[in-house]
ROKELUM-402342 format. One line per field, with one value per residue: residue number from 0; x, y, z of N, C-alpha, C in turn. Coordinates in steps of 0.02 Angstrom, whole numbers, plus 50000, padded with zeros to 5 digits. Layout:
nr <- (NUM  ...) $
npx <- (X  ...) $
npy <- (Y  ...) $
npz <- (Z  ...) $
capx <- (X  ...) $
capy <- (Y  ...) $
capz <- (Z  ...) $
cpx <- (X  ...) $
cpy <- (Y  ...) $
cpz <- (Z  ...) $
//
This chain:
nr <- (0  1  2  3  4  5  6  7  8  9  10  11  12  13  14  15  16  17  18  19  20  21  22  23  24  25  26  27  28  29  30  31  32  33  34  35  36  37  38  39  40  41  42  43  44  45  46  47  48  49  50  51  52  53  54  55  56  57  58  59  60  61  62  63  64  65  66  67  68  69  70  71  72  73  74  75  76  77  78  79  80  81  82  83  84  85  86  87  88  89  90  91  92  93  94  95) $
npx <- (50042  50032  50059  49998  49972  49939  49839  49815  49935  49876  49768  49836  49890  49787  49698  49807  49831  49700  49711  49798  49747  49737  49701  49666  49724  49804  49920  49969  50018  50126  50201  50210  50148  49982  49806  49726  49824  49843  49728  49731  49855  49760  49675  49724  49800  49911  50029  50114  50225  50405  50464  50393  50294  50356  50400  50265  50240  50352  50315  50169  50246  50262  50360  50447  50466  50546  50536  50564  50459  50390  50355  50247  50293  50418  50579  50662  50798  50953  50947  50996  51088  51046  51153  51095  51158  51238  51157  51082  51185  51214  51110  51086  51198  51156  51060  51150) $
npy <- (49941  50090  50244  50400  50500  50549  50497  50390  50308  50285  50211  50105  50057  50031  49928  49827  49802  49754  49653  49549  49541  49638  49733  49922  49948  49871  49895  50013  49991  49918  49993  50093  50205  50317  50252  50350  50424  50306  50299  50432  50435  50310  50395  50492  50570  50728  50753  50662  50587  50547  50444  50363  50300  50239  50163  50111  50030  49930  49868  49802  49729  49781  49862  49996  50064  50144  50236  50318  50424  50391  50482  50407  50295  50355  50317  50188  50242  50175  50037  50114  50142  50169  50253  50228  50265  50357  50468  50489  50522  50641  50723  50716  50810  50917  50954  50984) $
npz <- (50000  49967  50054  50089  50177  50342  50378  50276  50328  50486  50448  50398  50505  50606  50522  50529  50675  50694  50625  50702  50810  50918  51041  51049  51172  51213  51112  51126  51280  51227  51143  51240  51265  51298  51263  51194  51129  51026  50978  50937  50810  50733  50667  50593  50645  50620  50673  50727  50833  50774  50808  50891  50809  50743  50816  50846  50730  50722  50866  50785  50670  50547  50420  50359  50221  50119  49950  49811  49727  49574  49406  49304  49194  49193  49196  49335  49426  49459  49583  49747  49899  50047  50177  50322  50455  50440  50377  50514  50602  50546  50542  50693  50721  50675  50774  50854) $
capx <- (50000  50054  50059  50045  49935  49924  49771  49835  49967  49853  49745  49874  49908  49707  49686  49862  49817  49642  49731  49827  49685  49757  49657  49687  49777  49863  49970  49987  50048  50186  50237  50246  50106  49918  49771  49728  49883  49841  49653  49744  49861  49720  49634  49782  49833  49982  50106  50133  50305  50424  50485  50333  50268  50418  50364  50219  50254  50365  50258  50139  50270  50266  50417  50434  50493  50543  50554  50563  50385  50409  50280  50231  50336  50481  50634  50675  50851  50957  50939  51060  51113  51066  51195  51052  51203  51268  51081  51066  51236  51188  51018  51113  51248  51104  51027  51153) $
capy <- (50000  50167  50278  50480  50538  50519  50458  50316  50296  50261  50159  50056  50034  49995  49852  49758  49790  49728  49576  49528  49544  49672  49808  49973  49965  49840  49916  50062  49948  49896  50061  50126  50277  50306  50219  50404  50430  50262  50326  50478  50394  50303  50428  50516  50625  50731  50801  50588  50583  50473  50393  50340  50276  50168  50081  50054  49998  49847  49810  49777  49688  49803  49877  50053  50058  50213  50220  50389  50406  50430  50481  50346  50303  50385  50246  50194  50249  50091  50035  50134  50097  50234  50232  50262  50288  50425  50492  50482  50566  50729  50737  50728  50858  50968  50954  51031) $
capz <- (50000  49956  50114  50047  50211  50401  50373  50241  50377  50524  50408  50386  50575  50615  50493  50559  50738  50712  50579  50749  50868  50988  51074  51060  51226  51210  51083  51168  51300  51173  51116  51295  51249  51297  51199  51144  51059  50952  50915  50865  50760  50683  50631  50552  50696  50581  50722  50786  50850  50687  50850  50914  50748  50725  50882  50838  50669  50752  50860  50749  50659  50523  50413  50327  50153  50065  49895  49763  49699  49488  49371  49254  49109  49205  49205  49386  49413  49476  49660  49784  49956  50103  50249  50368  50495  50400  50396  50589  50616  50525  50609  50787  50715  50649  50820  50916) $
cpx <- (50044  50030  50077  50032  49957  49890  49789  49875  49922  49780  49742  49858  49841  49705  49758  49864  49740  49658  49759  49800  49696  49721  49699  49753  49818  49947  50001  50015  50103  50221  50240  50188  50025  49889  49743  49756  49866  49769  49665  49774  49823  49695  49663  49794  49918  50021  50109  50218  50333  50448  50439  50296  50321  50414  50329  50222  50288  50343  50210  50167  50279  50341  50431  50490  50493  50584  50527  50514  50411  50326  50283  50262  50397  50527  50658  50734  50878  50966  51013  51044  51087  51104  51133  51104  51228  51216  51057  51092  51226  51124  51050  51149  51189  51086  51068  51178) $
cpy <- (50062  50218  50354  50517  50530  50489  50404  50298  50257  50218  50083  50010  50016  49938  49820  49770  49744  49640  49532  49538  49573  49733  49884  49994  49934  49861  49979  50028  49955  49945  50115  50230  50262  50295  50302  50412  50376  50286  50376  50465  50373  50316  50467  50589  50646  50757  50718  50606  50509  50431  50344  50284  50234  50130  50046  50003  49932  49815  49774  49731  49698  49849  49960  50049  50104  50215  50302  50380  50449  50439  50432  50340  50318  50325  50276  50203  50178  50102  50067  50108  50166  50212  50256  50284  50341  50486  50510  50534  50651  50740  50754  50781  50901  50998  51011  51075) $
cpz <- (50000  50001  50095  50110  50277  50406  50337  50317  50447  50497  50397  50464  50631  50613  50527  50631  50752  50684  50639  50815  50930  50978  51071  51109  51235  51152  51090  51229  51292  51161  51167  51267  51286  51256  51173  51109  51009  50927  50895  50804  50717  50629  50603  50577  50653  50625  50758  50781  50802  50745  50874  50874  50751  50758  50868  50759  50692  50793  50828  50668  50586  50493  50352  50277  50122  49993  49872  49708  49636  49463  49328  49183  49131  49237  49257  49373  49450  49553  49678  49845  50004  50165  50291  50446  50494  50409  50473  50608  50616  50563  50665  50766  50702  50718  50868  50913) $
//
């Protein structure tokens, strides 16, 4: 599924909490948050913390995949590699 919204986003994270028969709270539970925060989530609450979301995303056993959305007809360029380490680094240097 192609994820453009918060709302696709907590969409997503509905149906594979309901596919794996856990309660609201229980996955809040899991991800160490209140069951508000996941019915905001849900419902495509846009200020969720990307930390937060990444929780819940493994809890729910789920894996985030980013890929460079083309327009149609437009030849993919060839797979690259991201250091997501490298990516981290600058974020923390940015930070302080």
């Amino acid at each position: 599924m192609h994820v453009r919204t918060p709302r696709d986003l907590g969409l997503v994270i509905r149906e594979r909490r309901r596919a794996l028969g856990l309660e609201q709270q229980e996955l809040a539970d899991r991800v160490g948050v209140s069951r508000q925060w996941v019915v905001g989530v849900e419902r495509g609450k846009q200020r969720a913390d990307a930390g937060l979301l990444m929780k819940a995303l493994t809890a729910l056993g789920l894996a985030l995949d980013v890929r460079e959305e083309r327009a149609p007809g437009t030849p993919q360029p060839a797979p690259g590699r991201v250091d997501i380490d490298a990516v981290v680094a600058a974020a923390r240097r940015k930070d302080k």
